[in-house]
PAMAR-335219 format. One record per residue (C-alpha): residue number from 1; x, z, y. Coordinates in pm, 1 decimal, padded with zeros to 6 digits. Layout:
// PAMAR-335219
+-----+----------+----------+----------+
!  nr !       xx !       zz !       yy !
+-----+----------+----------+----------+
! NUM !        X !        Z !        Y !
...
+-----+----------+----------+----------+
END
This chain:
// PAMAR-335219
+-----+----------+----------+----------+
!  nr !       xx !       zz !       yy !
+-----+----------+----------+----------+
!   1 ! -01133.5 ! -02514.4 !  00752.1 !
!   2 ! -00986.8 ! -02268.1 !  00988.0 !
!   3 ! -01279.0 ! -02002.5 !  00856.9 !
!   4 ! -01146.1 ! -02069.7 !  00491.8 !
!   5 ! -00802.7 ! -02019.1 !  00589.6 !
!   6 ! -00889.0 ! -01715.1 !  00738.7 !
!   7 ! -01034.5 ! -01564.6 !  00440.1 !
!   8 ! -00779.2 ! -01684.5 !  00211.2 !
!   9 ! -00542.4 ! -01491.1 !  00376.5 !
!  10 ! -00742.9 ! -01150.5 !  00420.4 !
!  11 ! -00800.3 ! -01180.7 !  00012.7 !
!  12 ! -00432.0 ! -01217.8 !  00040.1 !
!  13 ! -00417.8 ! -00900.9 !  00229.3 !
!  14 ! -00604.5 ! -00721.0 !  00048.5 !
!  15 ! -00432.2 ! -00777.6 ! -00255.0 !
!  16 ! -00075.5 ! -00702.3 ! -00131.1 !
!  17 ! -00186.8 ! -00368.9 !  00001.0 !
!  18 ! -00350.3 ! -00287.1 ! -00359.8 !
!  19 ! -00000.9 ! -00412.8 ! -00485.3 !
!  20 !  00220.3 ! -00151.1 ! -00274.2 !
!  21 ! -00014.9 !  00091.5 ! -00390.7 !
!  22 !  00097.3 !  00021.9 ! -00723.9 !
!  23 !  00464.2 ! -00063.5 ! -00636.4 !
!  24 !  00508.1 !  00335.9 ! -00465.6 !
!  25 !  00311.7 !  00452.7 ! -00810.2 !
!  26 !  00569.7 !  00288.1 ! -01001.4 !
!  27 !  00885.9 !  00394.1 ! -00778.0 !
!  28 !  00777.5 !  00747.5 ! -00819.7 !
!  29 !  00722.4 !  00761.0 ! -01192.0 !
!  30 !  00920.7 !  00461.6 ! -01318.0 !
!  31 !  01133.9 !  00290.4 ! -01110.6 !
!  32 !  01412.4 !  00533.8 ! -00992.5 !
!  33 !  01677.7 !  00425.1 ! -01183.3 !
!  34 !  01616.0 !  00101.0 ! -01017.1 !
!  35 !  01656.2 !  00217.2 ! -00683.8 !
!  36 !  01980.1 !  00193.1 ! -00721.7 !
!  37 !  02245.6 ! -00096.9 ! -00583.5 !
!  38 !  02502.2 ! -00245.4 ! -00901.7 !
!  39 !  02783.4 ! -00039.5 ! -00743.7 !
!  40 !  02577.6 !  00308.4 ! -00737.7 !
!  41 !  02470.0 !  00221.9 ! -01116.9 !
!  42 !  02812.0 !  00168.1 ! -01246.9 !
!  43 !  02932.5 !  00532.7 ! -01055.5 !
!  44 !  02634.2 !  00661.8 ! -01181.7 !
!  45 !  02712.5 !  00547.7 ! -01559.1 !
!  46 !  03059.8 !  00677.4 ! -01552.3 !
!  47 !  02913.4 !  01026.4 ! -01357.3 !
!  48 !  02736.2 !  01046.7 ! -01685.3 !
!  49 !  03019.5 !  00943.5 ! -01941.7 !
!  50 !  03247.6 !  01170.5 ! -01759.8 !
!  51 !  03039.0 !  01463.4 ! -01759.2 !
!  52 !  02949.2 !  01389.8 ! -02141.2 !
!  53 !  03334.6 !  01450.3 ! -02213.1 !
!  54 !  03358.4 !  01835.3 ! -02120.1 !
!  55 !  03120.2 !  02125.7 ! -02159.4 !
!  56 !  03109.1 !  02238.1 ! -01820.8 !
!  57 !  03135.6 !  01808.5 ! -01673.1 !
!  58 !  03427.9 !  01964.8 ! -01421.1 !
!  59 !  03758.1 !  01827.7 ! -01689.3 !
!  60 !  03993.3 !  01620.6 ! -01487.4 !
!  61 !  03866.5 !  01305.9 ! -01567.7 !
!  62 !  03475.3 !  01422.1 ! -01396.7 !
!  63 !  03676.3 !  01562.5 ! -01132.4 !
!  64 !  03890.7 !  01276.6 ! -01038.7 !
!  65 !  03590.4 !  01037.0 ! -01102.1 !
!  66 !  03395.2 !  01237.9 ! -00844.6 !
!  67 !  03697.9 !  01258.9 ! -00574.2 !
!  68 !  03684.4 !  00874.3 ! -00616.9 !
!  69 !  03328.7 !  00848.0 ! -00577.1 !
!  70 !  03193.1 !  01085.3 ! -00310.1 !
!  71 !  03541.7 !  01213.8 ! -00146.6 !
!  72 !  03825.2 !  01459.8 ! -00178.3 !
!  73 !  03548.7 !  01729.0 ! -00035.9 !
!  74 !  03296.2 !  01715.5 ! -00274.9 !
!  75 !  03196.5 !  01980.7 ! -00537.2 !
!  76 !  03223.6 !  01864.6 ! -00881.0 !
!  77 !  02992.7 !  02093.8 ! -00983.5 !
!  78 !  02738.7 !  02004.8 ! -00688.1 !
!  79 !  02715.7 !  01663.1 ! -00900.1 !
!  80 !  02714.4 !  01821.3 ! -01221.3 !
!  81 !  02437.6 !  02048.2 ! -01156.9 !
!  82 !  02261.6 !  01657.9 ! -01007.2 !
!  83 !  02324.0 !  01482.6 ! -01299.5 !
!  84 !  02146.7 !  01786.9 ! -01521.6 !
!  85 !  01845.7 !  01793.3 ! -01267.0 !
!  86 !  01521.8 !  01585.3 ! -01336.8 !
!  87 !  01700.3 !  01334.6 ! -01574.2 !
!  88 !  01942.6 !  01267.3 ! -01372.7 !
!  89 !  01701.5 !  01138.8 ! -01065.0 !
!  90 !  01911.6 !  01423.7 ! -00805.0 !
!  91 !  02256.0 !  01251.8 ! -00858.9 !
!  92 !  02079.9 !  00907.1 ! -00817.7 !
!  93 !  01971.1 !  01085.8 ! -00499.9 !
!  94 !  02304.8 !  01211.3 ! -00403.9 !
!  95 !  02427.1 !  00823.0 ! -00482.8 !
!  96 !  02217.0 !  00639.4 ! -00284.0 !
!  97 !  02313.5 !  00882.2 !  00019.2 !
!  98 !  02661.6 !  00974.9 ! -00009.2 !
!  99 !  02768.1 !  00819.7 !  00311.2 !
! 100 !  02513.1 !  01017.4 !  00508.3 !
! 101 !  02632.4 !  01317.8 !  00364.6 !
! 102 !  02876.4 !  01533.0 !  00507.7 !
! 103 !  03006.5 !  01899.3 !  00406.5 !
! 104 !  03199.5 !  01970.2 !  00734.2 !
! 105 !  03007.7 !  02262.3 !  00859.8 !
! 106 !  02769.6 !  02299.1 !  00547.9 !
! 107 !  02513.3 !  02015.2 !  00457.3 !
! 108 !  02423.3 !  01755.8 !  00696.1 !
! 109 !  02281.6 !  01457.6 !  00683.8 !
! 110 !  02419.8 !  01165.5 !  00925.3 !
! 111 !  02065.3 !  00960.7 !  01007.4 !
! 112 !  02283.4 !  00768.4 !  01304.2 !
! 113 !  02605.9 !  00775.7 !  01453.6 !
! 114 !  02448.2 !  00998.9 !  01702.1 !
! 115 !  02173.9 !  01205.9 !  01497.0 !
! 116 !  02273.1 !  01453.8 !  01228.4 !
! 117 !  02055.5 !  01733.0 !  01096.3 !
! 118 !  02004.6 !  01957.8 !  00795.2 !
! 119 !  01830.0 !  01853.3 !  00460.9 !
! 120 !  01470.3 !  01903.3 !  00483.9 !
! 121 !  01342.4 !  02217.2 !  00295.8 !
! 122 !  00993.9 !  02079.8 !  00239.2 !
! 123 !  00881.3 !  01808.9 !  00010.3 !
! 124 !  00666.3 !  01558.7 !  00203.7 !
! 125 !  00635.5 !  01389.4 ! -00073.2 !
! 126 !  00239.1 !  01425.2 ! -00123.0 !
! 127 !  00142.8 !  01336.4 !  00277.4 !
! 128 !  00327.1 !  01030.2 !  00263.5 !
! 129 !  00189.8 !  00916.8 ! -00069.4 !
! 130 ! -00199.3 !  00991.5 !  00082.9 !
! 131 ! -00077.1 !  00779.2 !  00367.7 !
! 132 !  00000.0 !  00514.4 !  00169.2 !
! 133 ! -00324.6 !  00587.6 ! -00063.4 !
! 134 ! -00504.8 !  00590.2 !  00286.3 !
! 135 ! -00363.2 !  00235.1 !  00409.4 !
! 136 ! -00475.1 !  00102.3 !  00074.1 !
! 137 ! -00832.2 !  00188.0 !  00083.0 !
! 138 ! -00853.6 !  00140.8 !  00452.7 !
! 139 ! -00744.6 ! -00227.1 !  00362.0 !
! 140 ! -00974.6 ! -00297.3 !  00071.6 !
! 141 ! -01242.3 ! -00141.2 !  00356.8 !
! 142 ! -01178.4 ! -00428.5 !  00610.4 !
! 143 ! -01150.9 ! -00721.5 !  00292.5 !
! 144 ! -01527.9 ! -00592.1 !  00298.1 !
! 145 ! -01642.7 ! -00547.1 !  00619.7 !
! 146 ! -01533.0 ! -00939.1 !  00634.2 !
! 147 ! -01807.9 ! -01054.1 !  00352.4 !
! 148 ! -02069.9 ! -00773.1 !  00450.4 !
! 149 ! -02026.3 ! -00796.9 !  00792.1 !
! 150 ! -02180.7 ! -01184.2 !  00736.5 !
! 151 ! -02554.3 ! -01094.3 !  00690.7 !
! 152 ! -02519.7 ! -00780.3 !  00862.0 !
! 153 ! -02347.7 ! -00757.6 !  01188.8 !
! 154 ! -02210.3 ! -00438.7 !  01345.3 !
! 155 ! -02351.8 ! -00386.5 !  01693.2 !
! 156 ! -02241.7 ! -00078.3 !  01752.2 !
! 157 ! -02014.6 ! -00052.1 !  02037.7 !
! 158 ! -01672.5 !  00003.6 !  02007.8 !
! 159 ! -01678.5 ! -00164.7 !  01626.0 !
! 160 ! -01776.9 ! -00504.6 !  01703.6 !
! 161 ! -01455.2 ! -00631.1 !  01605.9 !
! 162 ! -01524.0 ! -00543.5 !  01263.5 !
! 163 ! -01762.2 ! -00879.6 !  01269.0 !
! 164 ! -01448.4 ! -01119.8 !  01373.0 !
! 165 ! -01254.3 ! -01213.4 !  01070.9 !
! 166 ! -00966.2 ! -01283.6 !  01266.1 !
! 167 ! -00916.1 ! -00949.6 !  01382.2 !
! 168 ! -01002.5 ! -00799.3 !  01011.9 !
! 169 ! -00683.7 ! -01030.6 !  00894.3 !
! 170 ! -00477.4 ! -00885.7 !  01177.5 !
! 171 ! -00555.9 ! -00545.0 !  01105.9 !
! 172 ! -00486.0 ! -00583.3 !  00780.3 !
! 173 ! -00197.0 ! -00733.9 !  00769.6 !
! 174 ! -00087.6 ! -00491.1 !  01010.3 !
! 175 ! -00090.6 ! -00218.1 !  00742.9 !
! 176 !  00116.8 ! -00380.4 !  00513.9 !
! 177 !  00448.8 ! -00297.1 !  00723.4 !
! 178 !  00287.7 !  00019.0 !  00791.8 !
! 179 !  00284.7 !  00075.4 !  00483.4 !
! 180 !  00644.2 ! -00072.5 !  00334.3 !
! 181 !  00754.9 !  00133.6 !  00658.2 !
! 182 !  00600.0 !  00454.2 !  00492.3 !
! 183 !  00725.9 !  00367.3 !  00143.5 !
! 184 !  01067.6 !  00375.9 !  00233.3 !
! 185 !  01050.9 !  00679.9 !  00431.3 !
! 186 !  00931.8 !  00848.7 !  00139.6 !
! 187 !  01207.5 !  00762.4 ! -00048.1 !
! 188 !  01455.5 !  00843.1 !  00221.4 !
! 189 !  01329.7 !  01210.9 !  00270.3 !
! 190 !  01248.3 !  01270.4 ! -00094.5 !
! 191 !  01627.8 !  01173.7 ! -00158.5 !
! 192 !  01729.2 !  01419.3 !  00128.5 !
! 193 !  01491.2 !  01723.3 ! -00018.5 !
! 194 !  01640.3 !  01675.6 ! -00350.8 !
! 195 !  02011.1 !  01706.7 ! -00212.7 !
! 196 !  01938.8 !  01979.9 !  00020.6 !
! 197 !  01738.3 !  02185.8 ! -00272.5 !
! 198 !  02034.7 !  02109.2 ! -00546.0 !
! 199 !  02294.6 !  02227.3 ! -00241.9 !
! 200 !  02084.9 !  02576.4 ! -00164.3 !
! 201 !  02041.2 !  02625.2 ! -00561.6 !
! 202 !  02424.3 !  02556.0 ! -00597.0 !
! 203 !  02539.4 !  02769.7 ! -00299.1 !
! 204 !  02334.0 !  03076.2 ! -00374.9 !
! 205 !  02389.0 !  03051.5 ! -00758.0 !
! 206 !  02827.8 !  02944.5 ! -00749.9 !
! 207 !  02954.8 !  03020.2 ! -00411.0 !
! 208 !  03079.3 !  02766.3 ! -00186.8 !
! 209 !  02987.1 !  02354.4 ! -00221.1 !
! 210 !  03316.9 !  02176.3 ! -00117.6 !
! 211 !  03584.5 !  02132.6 ! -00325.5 !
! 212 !  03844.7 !  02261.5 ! -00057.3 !
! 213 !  03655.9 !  02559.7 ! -00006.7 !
! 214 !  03670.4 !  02632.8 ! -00407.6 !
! 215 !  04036.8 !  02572.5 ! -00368.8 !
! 216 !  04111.6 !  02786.7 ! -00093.8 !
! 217 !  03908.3 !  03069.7 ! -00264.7 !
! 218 !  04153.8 !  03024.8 ! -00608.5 !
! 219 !  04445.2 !  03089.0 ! -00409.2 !
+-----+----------+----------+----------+
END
């Protein structure tokens, strides 16, 4: 019975890893807009309307909708120039992060109270997705190393374990938090290279990012 159990759950395995394969597939391609909480939706919606309203999106009603939104030192045209970018995924971006962003001394990003650093300049984007591609097929390996390893053994040392379906069914549902852990990173620093790209593309393009620092430059 125990046996059964055993590989009832490593099919189990198997097939959950297969399914975050699918689920980061999706999240890339699909599922941004989903990514983000009811309250980030509705800002993002009236982002959107707002910006619809004027020809350049910085009228009073974009501008007070952004003040409102991301703080008094925001650029409203930092968020214009994200809602116009990819469909709209960079301001979803700048939504999902807008407390860890600060514009004190240029662009940070607040990761704790006690660690701040710079956006990332380079998309990881493609390591982290063969990570999770790698966890996958590393999974599906070990679902069958558990039926072949039944008429053939492995006595080789060092990979006995590999005949013990009890350890298989550890190991593989060790990757699956591995591999939720990597998901999320993904999305974390993908969000952060899209910010800190829109902010470089912004600064070098239309001067300085914070609204203060447009003000003080009117007078």
């Amino acid at each position: 019975m125990l046996s059964a159990f055993i590989y009832v759950m490593i099919f189990v395995g198997v097939t959950v890893t297969l399914y975050q394969l699918y689920e980061v597939n999706y999240a890339i391609n699909f599922g941004n807009k989903k990514k983000l909480s009811p309250e980030d939706a509705a800002h993002y919606d009236r982002l959107a309307a707002e910006a619809a309203r004027s020809d350049d999106g910085e009228g009073s009603g974009f501008a007070q909708a952004v003040r409102e939104i991301f703080g008094a030192d925001m650029n409203p045209r930092l968020v214009r120039s994200a809602l116009a970018e990819n469909e709209g995924d960079t301001a979803r971006a700048l939504l999902r992060r807008k407390h860890r962003i600060t514009l004190d001394q240029g662009v940070c990003v607040r990761h704790l109270p006690f660690w701040s650093s710079r956006p990332p300049r380079w998309d990881v984007r493609g390591l982290l997705i063969a990570l999770v591609i790698i966890n996958s097929l590393f999974g599906q390996f070990l679902g069958g190393m558990s039926i072949y390893t039944l008429l053939y053994p492995i006595t080789m040392s060092g990979f006995t374990w590999l005949n013990d379906p009890l350890a298989l069914m550890i190991a593989i549902f060790a990757l699956v938090p591995l591999t939720y852990a990597i998901a999320r990173l993904d999305l974390y620093l993908n969000d952060l290279y899209r910010i800190g790209r829109l902010t470089r593309d912004v600064a070098l393009g239309c001067g300085p990012l914070t609204a203060s620092a447009v003000s003080v430059g009117r007078e």
